[in-house]
Legacy VTK file of the C-alpha trace (Angstrom):
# vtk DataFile Version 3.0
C-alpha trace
ASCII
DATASET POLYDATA
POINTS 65 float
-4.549 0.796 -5.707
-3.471 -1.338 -8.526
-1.411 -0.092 -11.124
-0.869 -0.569 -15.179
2.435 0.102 -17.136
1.779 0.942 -20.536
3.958 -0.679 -22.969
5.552 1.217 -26.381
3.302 -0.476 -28.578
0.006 -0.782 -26.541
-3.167 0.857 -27.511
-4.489 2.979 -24.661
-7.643 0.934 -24.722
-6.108 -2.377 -24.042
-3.911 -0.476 -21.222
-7.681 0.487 -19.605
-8.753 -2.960 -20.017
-6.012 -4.533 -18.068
-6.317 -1.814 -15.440
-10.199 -2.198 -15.084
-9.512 -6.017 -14.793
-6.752 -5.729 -11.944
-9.008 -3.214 -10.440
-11.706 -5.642 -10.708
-9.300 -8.675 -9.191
-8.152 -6.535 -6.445
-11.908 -5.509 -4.984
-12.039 -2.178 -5.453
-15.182 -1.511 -7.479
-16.936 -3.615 -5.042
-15.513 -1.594 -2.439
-16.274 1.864 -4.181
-19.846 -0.057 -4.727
-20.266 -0.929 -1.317
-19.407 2.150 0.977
-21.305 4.669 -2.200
-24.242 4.753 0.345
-24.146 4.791 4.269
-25.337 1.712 5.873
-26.802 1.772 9.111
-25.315 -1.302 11.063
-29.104 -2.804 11.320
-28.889 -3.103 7.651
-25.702 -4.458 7.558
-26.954 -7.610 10.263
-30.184 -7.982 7.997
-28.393 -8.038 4.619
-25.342 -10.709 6.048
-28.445 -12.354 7.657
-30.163 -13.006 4.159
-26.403 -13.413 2.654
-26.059 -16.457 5.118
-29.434 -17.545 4.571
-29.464 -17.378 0.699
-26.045 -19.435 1.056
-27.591 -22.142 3.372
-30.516 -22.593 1.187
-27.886 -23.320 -1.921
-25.547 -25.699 0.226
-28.428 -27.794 1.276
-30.013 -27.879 -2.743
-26.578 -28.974 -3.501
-26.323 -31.694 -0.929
-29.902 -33.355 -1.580
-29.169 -33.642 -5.182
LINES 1 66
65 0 1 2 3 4 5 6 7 8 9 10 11 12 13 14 15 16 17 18 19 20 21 22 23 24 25 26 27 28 29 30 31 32 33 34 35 36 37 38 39 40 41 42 43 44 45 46 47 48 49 50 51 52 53 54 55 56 57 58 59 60 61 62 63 64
């Protein structure tokens, strides 16, 4: 979990900033995101299935340009 020291003269709205943005850098809203709602492991394979396919489709677009 990342953490923030707050300096003297900081506003405690730029203090939440910086701790949303290392929170941010550090993957845990996508984790939080991710694991909100069981996943059954068949919906895990299709969704990295379309993940790899949506990423295929973009590699090749960028290769025939």
């Amino acid at each position: 979990m990342p953490g923030v020291l707050v300096r003297d003269d900081e506003p405690f709205e730029r203090a939440l900033k910086r701790f949303k943005k290392a929170c941010e850098k550090a993957g845990v809203i996508s984790d939080m995101k991710k694991n909100q709602h069981f996943e059954k492991p068949s919906e895990r394979r299709k969704r990295k299935i379309a993940a790899a396919r949506r990423k295929r489709i973009k590699l090749d677009q960028q290769y025939t340009r």
